[in-house]
KOLZAKE-797257 format. One record per residue (C-alpha): x, y, z. Coordinates in nm, 2 decimals, m for minus. Example, Ala and Ser with C-alpha at 12.3 -4.5 7.8 and 13.67 -1.06 7.14 Angstrom:
# KOLZAKE-797257
      u      v      w
   1.23  m0.45   0.78
   1.37  m0.11   0.71
# end
This chain:
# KOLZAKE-797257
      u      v      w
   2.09  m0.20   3.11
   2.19   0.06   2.85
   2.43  m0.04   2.56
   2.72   0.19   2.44
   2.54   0.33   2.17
   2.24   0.44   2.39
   2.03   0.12   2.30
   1.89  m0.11   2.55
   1.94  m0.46   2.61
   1.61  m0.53   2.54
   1.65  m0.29   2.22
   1.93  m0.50   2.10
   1.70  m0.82   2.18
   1.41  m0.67   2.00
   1.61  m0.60   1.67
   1.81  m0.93   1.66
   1.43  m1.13   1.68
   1.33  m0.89   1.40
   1.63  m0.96   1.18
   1.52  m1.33   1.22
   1.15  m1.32   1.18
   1.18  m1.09   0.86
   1.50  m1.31   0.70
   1.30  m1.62   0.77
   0.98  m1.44   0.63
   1.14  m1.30   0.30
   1.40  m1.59   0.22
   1.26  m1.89   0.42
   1.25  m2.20   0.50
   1.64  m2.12   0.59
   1.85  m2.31   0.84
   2.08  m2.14   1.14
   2.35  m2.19   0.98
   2.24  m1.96   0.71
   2.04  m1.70   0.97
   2.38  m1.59   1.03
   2.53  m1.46   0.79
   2.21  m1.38   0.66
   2.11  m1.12   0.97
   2.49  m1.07   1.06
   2.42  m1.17   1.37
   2.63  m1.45   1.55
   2.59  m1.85   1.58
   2.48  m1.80   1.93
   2.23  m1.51   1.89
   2.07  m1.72   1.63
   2.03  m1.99   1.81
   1.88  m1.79   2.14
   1.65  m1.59   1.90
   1.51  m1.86   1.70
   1.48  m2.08   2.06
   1.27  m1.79   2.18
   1.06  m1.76   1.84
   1.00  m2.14   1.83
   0.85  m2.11   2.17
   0.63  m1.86   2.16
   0.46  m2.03   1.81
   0.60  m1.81   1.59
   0.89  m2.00   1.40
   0.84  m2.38   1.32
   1.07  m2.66   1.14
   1.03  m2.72   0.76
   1.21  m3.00   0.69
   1.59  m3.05   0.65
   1.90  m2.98   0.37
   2.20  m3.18   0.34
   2.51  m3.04   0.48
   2.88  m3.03   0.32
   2.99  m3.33   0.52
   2.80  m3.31   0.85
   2.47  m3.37   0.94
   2.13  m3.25   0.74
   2.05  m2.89   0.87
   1.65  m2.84   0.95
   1.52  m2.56   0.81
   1.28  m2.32   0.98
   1.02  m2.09   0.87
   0.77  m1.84   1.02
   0.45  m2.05   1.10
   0.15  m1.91   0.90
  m0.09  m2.01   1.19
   0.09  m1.79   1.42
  m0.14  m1.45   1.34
  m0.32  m1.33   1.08
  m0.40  m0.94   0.94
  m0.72  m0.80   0.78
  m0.68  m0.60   0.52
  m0.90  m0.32   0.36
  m0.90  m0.10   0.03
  m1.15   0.15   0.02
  m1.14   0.19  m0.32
  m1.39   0.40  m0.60
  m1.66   0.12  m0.68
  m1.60  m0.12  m0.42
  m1.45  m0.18  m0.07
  m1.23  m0.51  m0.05
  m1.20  m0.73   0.31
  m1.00  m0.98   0.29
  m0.82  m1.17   0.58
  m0.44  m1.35   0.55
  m0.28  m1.56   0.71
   0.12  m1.47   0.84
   0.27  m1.58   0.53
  m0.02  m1.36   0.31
  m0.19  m1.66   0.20
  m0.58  m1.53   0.14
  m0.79  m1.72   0.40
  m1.15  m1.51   0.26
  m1.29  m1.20   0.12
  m1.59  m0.97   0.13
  m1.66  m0.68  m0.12
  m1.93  m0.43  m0.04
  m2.06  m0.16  m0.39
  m1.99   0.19  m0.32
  m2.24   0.28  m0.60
  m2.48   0.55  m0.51
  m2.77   0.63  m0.69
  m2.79   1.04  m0.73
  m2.61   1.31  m0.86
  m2.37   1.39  m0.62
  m1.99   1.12  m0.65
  m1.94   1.21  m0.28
  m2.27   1.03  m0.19
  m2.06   0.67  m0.22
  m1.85   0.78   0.00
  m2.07   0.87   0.30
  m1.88   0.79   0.60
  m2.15   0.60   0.84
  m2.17   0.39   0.47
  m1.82   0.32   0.45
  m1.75   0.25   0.84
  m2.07   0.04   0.82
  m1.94  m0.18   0.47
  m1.62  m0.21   0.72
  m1.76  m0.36   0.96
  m1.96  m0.58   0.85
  m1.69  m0.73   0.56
  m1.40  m0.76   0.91
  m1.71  m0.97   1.08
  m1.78  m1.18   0.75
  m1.43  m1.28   0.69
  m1.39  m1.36   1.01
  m1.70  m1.60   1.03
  m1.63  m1.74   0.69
  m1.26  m1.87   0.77
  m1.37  m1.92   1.16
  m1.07  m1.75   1.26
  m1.01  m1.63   1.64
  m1.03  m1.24   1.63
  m0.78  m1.27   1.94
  m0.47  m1.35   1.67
  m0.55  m1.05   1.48
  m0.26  m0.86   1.44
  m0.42  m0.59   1.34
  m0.65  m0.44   1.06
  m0.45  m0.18   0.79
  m0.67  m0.02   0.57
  m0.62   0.19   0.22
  m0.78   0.47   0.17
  m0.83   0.84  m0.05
  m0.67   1.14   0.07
  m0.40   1.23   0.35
  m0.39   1.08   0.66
  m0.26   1.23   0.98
  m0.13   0.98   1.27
  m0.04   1.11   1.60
  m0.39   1.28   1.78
  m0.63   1.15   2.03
  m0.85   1.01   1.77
  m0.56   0.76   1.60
  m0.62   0.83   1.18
  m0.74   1.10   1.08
  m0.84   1.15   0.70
  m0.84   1.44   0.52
  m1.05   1.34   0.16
  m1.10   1.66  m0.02
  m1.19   1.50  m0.31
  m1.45   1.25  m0.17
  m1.60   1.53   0.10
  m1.40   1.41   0.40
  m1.28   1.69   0.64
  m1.08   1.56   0.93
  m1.27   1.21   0.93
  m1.17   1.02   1.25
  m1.15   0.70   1.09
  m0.94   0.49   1.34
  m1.17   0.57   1.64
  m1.50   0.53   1.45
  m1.40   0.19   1.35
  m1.32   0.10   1.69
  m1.65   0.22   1.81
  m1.85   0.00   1.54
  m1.66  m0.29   1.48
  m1.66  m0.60   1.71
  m1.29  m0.64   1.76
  m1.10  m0.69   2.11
  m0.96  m0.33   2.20
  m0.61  m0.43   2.17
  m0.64  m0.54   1.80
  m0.43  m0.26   1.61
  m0.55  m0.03   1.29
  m0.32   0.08   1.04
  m0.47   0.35   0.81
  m0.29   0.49   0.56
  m0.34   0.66   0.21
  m0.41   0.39  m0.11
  m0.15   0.49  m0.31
   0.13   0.41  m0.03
  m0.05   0.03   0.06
  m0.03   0.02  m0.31
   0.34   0.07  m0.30
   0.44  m0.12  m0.02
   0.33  m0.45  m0.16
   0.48  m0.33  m0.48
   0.78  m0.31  m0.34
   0.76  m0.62  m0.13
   0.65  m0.88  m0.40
   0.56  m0.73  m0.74
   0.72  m0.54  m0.99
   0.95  m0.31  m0.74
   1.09  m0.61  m0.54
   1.48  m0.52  m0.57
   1.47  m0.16  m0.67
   1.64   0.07  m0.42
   1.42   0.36  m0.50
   1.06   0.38  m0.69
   0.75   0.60  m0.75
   0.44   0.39  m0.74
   0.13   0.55  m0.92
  m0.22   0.47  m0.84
  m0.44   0.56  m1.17
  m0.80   0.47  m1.07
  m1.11   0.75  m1.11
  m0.81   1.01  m0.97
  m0.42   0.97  m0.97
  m0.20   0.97  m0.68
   0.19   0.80  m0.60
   0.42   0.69  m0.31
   0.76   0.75  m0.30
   0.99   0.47  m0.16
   1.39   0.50  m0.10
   1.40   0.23   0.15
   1.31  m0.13   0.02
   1.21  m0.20   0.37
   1.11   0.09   0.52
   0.76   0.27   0.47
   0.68   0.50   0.10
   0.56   0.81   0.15
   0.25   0.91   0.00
   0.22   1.17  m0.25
  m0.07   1.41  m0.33
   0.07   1.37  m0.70
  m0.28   1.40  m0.84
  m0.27   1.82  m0.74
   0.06   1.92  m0.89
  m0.09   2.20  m1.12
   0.00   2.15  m1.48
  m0.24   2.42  m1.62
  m0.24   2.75  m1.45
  m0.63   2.85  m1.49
  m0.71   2.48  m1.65
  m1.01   2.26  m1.57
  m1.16   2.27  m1.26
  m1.07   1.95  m1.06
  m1.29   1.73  m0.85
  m1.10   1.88  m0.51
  m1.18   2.22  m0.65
  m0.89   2.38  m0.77
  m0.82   2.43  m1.15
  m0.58   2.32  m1.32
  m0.47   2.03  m1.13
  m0.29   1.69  m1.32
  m0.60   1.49  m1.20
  m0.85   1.69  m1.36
  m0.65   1.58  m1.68
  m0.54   1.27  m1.63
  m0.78   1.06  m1.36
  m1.03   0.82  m1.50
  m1.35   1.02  m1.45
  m1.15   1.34  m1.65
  m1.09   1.11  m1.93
  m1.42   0.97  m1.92
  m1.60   1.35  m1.87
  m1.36   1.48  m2.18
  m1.44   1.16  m2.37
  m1.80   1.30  m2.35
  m1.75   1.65  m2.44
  m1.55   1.57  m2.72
  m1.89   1.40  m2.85
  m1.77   1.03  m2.70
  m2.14   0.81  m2.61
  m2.02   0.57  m2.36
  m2.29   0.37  m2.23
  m2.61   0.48  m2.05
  m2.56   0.47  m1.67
  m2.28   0.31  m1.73
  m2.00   0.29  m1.40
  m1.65   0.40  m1.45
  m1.51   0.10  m1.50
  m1.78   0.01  m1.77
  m1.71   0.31  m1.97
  m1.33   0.32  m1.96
  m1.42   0.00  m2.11
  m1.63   0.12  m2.39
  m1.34   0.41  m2.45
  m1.10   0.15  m2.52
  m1.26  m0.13  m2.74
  m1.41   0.22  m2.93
  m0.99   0.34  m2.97
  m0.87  m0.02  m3.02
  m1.16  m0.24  m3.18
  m1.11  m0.64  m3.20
  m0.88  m0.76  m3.49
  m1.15  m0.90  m3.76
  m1.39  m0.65  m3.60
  m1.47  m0.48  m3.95
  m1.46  m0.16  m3.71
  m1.25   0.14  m3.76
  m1.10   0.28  m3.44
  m1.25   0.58  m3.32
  m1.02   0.93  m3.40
  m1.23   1.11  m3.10
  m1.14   0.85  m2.86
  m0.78   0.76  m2.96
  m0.71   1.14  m2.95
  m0.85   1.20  m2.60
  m0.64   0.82  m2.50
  m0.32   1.04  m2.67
  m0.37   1.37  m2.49
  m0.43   1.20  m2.14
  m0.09   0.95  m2.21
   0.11   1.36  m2.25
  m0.05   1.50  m1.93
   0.05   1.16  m1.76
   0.38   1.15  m1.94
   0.44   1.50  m1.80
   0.34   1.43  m1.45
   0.59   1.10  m1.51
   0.87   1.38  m1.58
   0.83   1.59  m1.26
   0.82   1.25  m1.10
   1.14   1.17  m1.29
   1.31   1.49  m1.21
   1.20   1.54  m0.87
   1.30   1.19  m0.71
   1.53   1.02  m0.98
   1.38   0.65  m0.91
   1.50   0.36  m1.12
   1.19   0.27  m1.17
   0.84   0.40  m1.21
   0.52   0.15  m1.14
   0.15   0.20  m1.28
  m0.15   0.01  m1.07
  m0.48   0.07  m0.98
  m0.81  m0.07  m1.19
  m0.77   0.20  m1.46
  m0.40   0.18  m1.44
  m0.44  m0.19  m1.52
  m0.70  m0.16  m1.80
  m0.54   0.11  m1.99
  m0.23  m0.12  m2.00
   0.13  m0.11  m2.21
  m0.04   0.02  m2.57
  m0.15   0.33  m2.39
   0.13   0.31  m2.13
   0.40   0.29  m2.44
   0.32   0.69  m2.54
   0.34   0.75  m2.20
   0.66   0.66  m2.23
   0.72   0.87  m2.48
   0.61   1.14  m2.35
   0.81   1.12  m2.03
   1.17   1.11  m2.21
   1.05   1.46  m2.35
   0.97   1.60  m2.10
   1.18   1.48  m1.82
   1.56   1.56  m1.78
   1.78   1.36  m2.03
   2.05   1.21  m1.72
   1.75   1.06  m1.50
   1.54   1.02  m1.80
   1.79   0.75  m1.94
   1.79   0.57  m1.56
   1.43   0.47  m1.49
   1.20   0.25  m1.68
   0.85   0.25  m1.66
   0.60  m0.04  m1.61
   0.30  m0.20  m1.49
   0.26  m0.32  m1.11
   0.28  m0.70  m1.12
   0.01  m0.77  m0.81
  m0.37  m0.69  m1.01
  m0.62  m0.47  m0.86
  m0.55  m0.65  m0.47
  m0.21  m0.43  m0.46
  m0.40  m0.20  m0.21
  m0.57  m0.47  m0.02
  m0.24  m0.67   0.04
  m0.03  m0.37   0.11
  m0.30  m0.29   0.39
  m0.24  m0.60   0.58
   0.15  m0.57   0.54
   0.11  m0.26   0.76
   0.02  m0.41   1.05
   0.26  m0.69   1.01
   0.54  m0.44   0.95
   0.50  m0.29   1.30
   0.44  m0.68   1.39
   0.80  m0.77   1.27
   0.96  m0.35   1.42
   0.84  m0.50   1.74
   1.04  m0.82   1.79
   0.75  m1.08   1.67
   0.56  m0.92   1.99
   0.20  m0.80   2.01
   0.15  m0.45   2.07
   0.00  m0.51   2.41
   0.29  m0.77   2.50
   0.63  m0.54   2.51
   0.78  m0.72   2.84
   1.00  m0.59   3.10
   1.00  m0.24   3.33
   1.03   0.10   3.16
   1.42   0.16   3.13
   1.55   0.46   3.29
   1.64   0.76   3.12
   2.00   0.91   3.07
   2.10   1.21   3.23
   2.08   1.45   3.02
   1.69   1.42   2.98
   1.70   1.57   3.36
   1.92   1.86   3.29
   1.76   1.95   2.95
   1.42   1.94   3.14
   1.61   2.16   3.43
   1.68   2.42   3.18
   1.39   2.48   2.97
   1.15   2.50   3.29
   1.34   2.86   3.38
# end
């Protein structure tokens, strides 16, 4: 049956469970008295939706409010033994597993080192490595929470570059700047890792994981439009206009700001990364006569940069001109690549994570700041603030395993394997369109 509108029945059925399941997952425990208005569906639909819900596992009571004159309501939430989702950042030192339950409680973790030794970055980033550090972190979890991989919901993964959706291999990543051409990601990992076929994979660029659980629980809960930036060993953002819907991912980090400039790590010169990422501050720390230490990671030195700009209170130690004066010519390349951001998309609010994001923190993000208002026009300028992402360094991890339970929640609360009822027929016109282009 076909509704007016050109929706289904089952369509309509879909959406009303989805407006219950995300309510109850956002705002619960909440009673049916509340789902309606809530969802704006009515006292009946409620009550068929969350009968259906209950059944099936995925709604359970949560004990009971007090009524204006009639009897307690019981309040219902979405039951966090119903699923769970696996969740993977494929960061720059590390790789982070770590397994949730429905409600994003953290049920165990594994981290496998990226670190190479060698000369050459891309060497981390080898992909039988990285599928292999996969695999063996999903099975780990797994074993150490003694979870059933049949109530996976899926696996959603973070990772560098662009990622296309849509071919015969599932995800494909295109990692310029860590040596990935056309990487099939999605069907390696379901070659190597032990997980029933029907389990999904969500793979998606870092900076839009990032962003997504941003947007859902940290700093960008509320906003109806943000830029979320991703400052780790490289820069990169996500876009979001829908506080619901999915960011887009930006390849911010490439946005040339010097014609003929520095060569960066994807090859082309000039680009805001090569100016502004971690390992360009660190390499300019260095040639501007900076010693961080010996064999030192990234992380380590960005360290060393910092205490050498800013040393402890009672120290006795003057801070360091070279490095405060490569930390103040990074924060105007960043505050520039803030303004196009500003000018471009108009956000209320701009959000800095990632692990050098984080470390660098408000004393360097403040000339940032300052930078930004200069350079950006004075009407949007004046309407977004800028700030640190609330979440830590696990932002990428935990908007991973949203992405599968967003497609959980699009489909009605059903598995992907589980859509019931007989293909619908089509309308009319599909035939006669068909009709016509075949002459």
């Amino acid at each position: 049956m076909r509704a007016t509108n050109g929706r289904t029945v089952r369509d309509l059925r879909r959406e009303n469970r989805t407006a219950v399941l995300r309510r109850l997952w956002f705002d619960g425990p909440m009673s049916r008295f509340s789902l309606g208005p809530a969802t704006g569906l009515s006292s009946g639909s409620v009550s068929n939706v969350v009968a259906e819900l209950a059944a099936e596992g995925l709604v359970e009571e949560a004990g009971s409010v007090d009524s204006a004159g009639g009897r307690p309501r019981t309040l219902l939430r979405v039951s966090p033994d119903s699923g769970c989702m696996i969740g993977v950042d494929v960061g720059e030192t590390r790789i982070r597993i770590e397994l949730f339950d429905l409600t994003l409680t953290e049920l165990a973790r594994a981290e496998r080192p990226l670190a190479v030794d060698g000369p050459e970055r891309n060497q981390r980033y080898d992909v039988g490595l990285v599928v292999g550090h996969i695999r063996d972190g999903i099975a780990e979890v797994l074993r150490e929470a003694g979870a059933d991989p049949g109530r996976l919901l899926g696996v959603g993964a973070g990772v560098p570059g662009i990622v296309a959706h849509g071919g015969p291999d599932g995800a494909v990543v295109h990692g310029q700047t860590i040596g990935w051409d056309a990487v099939p990601l999605e069907r390696l990992l379901r070659e190597s890792v032990d997980l029933p076929a029907t389990v999904p994979y969500r793979i998606d660029n870092g900076a839009r994981t990032l962003g997504q659980a941003e947007l859902w629980f940290g700093a960008g809960r509320g906003a109806h439009s943000a830029v979320f930036v991703l400052f780790g060993s490289g820069v990169g953002a996500c876009v979001a206009t829908d506080p619901l819907g999915p960011g887009r991912a930006l390849e911010w980090g490439h946005m040339t700001v010097r014609v003929r400039g520095r060569r960066c790590r994807c090859g082309a010169l000039g680009c805001l990364e090569a100016y502004a990422g971690a390992e360009a501050l660190l390499e300019r720390w260095r040639e501007a006569g900076g010693r961080p230490p010996a064999c030192a990671d990234e992380e380590t030195a960005l360290t060393a940069l910092l205490a050498a700009a800013y040393p402890e209170p009672g120290s006795g130690r003057e801070p360091d001109t070279t490095a405060l004066a490569v930390l103040d010519e990074t924060a105007e390349y960043l505050g520039a690549g803030f303004a196009d951001l500003v000018n471009l998309f108009q956000p209320e609010r701009i959000l800095v994570g990632g692990w050098a994001g984080l470390r660098l923190g408000e004393r360097f993000l403040a000339g940032v700041r300052v930078h930004a208002r200069a350079y950006a026009l004075r009407y949007p300028a004046d309407r977004v603030t800028i700030g640190l992402g609330t979440l830590g360094p696990e932002a990428v991890t935990i908007g991973a395993a949203i992405l599968p339970l967003a497609d959980f929640f699009a489909r009605g609360g059903r598995r992907a394997e589980a859509e019931p009822g007989p293909a619908e027929a089509q309308p009319a016109w599909t035939t006669t369109v068909r009709e016509r282009t075949a002459h």
